[in-house]
C-alpha positions in Angstrom: 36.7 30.1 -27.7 37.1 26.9 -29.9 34.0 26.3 -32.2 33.5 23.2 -30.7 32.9 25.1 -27.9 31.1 28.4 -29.1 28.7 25.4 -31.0 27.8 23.7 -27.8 27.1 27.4 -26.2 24.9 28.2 -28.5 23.0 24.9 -28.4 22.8 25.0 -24.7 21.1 28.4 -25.6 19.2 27.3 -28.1 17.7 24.2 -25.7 16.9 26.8 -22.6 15.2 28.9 -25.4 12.7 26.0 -26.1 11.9 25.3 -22.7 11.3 28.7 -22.1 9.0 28.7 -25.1 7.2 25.7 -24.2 6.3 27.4 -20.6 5.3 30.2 -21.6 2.9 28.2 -23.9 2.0 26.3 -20.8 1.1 29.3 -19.1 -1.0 31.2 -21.9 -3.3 28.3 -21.6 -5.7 29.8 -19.2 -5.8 32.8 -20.9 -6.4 31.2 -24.7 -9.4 29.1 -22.9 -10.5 31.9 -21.0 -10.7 34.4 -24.8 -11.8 31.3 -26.5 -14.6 30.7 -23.8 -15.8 34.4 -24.4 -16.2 34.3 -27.5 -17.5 31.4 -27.9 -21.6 30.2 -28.6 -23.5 28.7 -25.8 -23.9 25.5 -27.9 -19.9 25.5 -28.2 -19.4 26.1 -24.6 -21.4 23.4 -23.6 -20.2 21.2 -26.2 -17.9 18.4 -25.2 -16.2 18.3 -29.2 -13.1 20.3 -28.7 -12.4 22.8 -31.1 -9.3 25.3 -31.3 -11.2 28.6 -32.2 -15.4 29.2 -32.0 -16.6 28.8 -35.5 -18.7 32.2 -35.0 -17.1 34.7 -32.4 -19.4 36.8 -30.4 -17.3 39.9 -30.7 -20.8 41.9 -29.6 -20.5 40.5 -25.9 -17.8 43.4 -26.2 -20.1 46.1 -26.3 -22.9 44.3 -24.3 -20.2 44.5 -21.2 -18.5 48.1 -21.9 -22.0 49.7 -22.2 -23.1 47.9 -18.6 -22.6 50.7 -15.9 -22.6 48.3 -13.4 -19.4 47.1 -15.0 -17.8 50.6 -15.7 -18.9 51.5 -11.9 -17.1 48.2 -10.9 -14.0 49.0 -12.9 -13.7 52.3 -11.4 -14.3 51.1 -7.5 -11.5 48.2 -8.5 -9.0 50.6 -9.6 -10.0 52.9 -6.6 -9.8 50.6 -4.1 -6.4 49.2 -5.9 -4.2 52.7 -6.4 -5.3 53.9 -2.9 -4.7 51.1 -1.0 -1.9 49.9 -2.2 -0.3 52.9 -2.2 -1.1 54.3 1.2 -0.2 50.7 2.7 3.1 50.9 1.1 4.1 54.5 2.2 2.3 53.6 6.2 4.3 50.3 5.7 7.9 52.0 4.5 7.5 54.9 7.1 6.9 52.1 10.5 10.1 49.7 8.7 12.1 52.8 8.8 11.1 53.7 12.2 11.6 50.3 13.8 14.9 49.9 11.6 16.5 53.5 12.2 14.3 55.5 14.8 16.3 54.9 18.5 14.0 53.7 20.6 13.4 51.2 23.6 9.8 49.8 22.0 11.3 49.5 18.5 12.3 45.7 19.4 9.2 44.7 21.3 6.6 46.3 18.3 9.4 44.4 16.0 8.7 40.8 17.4 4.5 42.0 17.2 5.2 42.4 13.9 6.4 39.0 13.7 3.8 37.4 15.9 0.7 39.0 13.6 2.6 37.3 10.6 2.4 34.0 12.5 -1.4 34.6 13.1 -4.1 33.8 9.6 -4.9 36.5 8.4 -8.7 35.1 8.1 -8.8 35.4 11.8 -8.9 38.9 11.9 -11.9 38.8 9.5 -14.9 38.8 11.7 -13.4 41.1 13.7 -12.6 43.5 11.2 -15.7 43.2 10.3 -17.4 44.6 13.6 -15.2 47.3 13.1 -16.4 48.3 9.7 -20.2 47.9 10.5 -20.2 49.8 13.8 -18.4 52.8 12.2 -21.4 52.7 9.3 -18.9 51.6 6.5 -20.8 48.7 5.0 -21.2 49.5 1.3 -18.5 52.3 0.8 -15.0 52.3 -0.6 -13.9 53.4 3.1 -14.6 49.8 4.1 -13.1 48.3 1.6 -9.9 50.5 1.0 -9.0 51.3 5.6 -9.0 47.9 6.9 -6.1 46.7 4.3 -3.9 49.6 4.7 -1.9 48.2 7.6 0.1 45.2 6.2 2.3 43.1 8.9 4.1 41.4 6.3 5.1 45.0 4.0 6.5 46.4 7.3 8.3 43.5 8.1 10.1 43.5 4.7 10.9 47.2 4.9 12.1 47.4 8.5 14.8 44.2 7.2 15.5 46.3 4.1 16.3 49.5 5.9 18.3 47.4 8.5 20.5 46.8 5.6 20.8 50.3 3.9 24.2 52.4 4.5 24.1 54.4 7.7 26.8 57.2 6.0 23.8 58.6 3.6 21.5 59.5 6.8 24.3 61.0 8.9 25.2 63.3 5.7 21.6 64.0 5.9 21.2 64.6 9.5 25.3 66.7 9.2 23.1 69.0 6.6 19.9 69.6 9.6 17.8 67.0 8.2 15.4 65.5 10.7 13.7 62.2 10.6 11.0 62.9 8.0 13.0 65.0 5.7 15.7 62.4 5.9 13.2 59.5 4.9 11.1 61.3 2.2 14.2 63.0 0.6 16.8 60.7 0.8 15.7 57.1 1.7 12.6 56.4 0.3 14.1 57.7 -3.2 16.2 55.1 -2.7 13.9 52.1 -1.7 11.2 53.3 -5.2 12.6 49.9 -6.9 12.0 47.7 -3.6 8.5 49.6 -3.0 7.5 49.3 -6.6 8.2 45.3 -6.5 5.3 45.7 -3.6 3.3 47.8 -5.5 2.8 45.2 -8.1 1.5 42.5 -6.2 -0.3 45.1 -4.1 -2.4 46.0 -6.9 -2.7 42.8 -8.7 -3.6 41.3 -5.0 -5.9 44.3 -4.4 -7.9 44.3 -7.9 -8.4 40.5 -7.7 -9.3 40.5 -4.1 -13.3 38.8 -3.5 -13.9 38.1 0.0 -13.9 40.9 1.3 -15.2 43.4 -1.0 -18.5 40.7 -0.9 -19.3 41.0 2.7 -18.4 44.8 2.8 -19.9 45.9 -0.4 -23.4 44.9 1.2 -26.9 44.7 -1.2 -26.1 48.0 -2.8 -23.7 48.8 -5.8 -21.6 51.4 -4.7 -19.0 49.9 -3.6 -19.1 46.4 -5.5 -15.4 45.7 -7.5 -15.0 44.1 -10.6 -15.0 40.5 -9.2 -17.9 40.7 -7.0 -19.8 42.0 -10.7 -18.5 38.7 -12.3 -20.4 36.7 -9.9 -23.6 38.4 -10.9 -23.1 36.2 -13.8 -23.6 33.2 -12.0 -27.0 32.7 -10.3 -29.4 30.4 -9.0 -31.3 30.5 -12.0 -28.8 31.3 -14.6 -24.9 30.5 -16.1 -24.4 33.5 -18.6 -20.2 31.6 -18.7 -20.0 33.6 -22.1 -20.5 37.4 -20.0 -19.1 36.1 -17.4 -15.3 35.2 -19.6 -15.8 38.1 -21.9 -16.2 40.7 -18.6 -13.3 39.0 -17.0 -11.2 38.9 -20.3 -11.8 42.9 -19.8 -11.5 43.1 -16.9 -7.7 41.5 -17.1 -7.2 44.1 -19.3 -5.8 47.1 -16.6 -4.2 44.3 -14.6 -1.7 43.1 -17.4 -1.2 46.4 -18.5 -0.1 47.8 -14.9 1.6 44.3 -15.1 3.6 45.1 -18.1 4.5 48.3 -17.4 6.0 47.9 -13.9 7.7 44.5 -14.7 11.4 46.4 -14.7 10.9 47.3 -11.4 9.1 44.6 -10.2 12.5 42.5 -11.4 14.9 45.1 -9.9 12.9 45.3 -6.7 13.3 41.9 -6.3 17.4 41.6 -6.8 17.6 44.6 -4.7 16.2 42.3 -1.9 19.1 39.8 -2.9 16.8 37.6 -3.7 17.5 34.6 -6.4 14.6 33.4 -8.6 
């Protein structure tokens, strides 16, 4: 390489380096006025004079929230309701892809293109309904009502069944040469192989999960067993009151888990997503 070339290489680098700066920047602008809200004064919240960091941070709204129980109690329904139902609707999810992808049988095709048609259907349709459901089996204002109804995902399957369509036949007919039957095969040999596809969906699972609202307020009921961490920030906002200092210092916190998780599973969020040939 000439060093006229290596020096326009490493400008073009340089440039796709600033705008990748300058986005991030962009996007860490919610979260900077969401910390600086928090710990801001009332008088600065309301105060139309822009300022880049409150003159006096309220660094005790930190333990006001923590020592809330209603808060720890939502944090702990939230992450609840998030690990079990996203991981039971990933595992009911892989286990019908692989069975409609690799299971012989003459309904495989026709439960396929239902599948396809609940897809086409909103999803808030099936609200009201859902909600009968829940209320005549007694599970208004317990996790069960919150965590059952969102196991069965239409889209999750339809992604796994078109993954396993894809995956090499030769590993499951070792399997099944060596005795293995259906289950064993799937648990021992393909769903090993799908973790960085199913860990893609695990991610926005939980993120989806632990910010969900909607439905944790009409299922959660008057009582505060089952309320999640965003059904506790809208105590914040009443008919009478706007505490928007408690209410962005308890949802700063409450971001905490999720950017954790977040950072944590990023690798395979980004490797489940080329394994699905995808281009971002």
């Amino acid at each position: 390489m000439t060093m006229a070339g290596y020096r326009r290489r490493r400008g073009g680098l340089i440039v796709r380096y600033v705008i990748a700066s300058l986005l991030a920047l962009v996007f860490l602008v919610p979260f900077y006025a969401m910390v600086k809200t928090a710990l801001s004064t009332n008088d600065e919240i309301y105060s139309t004079t822009f300022t880049f960091w409150p003159s006096d941070p309220q660094w005790a709204r930190i333990p006001e929230v923590l020592s809330d129980p209603r808060f720890l109690d939502a944090l702990k329904n939230s992450a609840i309701m998030a690990v079990v139902a996203t991981s039971l609707s990933i595992l009911i999810a892989a286990l019908a892809g692989y069975a409609l992808a690799r299971i012989p049988n003459r309904f495989a095709r026709p439960m396929f293109m239902m599948v396809v048609i609940v897809l086409l259907i909103p999803g808030t349709t099936a609200f009201v309904p859902n909600f009968i459901i829940v209320a005549s089996l007694g599970w208004i204002g317990t996790l069960r009502g919150l965590i059952i109804p969102g196991l069965f995902g239409a889209f999750n399957v339809f992604l796994f069944r078109q993954f396993y369509v894809n995956f090499p036949k030769e590993v499951e007919e070792a399997a099944h040469i060596d005795g293995a039957g259906y289950f064993r095969t799937f648990f021992q040999v393909i769903f090993p192989n799908t973790l960085p596809f199913a860990s893609a969906l695990t991610v926005l699972g939980l993120i989806g999960s632990w910010n969900a609202f909607l439905w944790p307020l009409v299922v959660a009921g008057s009582g505060q067993s089952a309320n999640t961490v965003q059904i506790y920030l809208s105590s914040f906002l009443t008919a009478q009151t706007f505490d928007y200092g408690g209410l962005f210092m308890a949802a700063t916190l409450s971001l905490i888990p999720v950017l954790a998780i977040f950072f944590f599973l990023q690798r395979y969020l980004v490797a489940g997503i080329a394994a699905t040939g995808l281009k971002g």
